[in-house]
N, C-alpha and C positions, 0 to 999 in steps of 0.2 A: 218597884214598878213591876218587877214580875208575878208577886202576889195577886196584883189587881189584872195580868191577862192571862196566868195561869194556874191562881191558887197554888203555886208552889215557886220557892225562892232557887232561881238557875243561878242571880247575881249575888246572892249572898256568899258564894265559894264553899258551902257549908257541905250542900249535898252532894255527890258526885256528878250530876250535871252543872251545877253549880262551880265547881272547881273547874270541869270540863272549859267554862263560857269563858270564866274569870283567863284561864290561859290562854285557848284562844285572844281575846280583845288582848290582854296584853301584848301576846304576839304582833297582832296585827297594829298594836300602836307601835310596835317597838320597829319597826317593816316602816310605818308611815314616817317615821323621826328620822329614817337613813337617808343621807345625803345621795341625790341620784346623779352619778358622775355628768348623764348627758344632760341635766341638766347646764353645767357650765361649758356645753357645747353649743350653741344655740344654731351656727352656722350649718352643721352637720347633718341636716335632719333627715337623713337617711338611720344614723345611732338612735334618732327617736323611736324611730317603729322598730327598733332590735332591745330587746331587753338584756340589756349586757349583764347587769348585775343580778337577774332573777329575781327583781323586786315582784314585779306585776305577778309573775309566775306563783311567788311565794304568796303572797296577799288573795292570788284567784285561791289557792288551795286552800287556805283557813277561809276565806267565805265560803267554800262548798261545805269546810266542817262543819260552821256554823249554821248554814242553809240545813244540813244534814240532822244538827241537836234540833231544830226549831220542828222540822220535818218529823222526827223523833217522839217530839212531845205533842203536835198533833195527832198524829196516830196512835201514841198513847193514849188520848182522851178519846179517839174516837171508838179503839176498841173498849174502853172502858164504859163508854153510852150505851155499848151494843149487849153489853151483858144484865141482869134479870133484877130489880132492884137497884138501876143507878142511880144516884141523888145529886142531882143537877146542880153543877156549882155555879155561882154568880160570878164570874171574872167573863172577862171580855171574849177569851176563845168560846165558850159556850154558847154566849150572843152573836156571833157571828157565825159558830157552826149548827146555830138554830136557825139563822136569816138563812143560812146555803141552804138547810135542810126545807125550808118552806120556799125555798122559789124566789130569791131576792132580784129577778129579770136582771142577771147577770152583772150585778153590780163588781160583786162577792166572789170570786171563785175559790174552791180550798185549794188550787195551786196557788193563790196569791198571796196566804195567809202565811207563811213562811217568811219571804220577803217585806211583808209589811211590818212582823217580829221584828227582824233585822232592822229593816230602816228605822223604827221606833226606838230601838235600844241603841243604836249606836250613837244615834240623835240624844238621845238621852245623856251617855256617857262624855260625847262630848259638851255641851249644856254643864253636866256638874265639874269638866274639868275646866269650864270657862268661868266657873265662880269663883 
């Protein structure tokens, strides 16, 4: 999947952002799998809005890593457009930072495009561990 929106493989674990992701999500699956004690408090729900065990805490900071690689890799390409002979790749960042770059009346913003990375691949990830 990441071939087709970045021309380059982040989930393969191969390259160093690729290793980067793969650890991330496992972290962050490995975060979602722990039993959250207030959960079996149901009465309590003051211990709800308290994060006793640092789940949320942990989980917010691997998405900002992740927000961060995704963030990484667009500014990667975008400084790579800006330089003198670049050859336009056909993956999906390109068609969308061609729609931003022509005015897509605000459908599109490049702060978005991180975030919809994100929701894309984890959708994904989940999806193949549901086969």
């Amino acid at each position: 999947m990441s071939w087709i929106f970045f021309s380059k493989g982040i989930s393969d674990g191969i390259t160093e952002s690729g290793q980067e992701f793969k650890g991330l999500v496992r972290r962050l699956i490995e975060i979602g799998g722990e039993p959250n004690i207030v959960d079996f408090f149901l009465q309590f729900s003051l211990l709800r809005m308290m994060d006793v065990q640092g789940i949320r805490l942990r989980a917010g900071m691997l998405d900002k890593k992740l927000m961060d690689l995704f963030d990484s890799l667009i500014q990667e390409r975008l400084e790579r457009r800006k330089t003198i002979g670049f050859a336009e790749e056909t993956d999906v960042l390109d068609a969308l930072l061609d729609d931003i770059q022509q005015g897509n009346d605000g459908e599109v913003e490049l702060s978005d495009l991180a975030h919809m990375f994100l929701d894309l691949f984890l959708a994904d990830l989940i999806q193949q561990r549901a086969q």
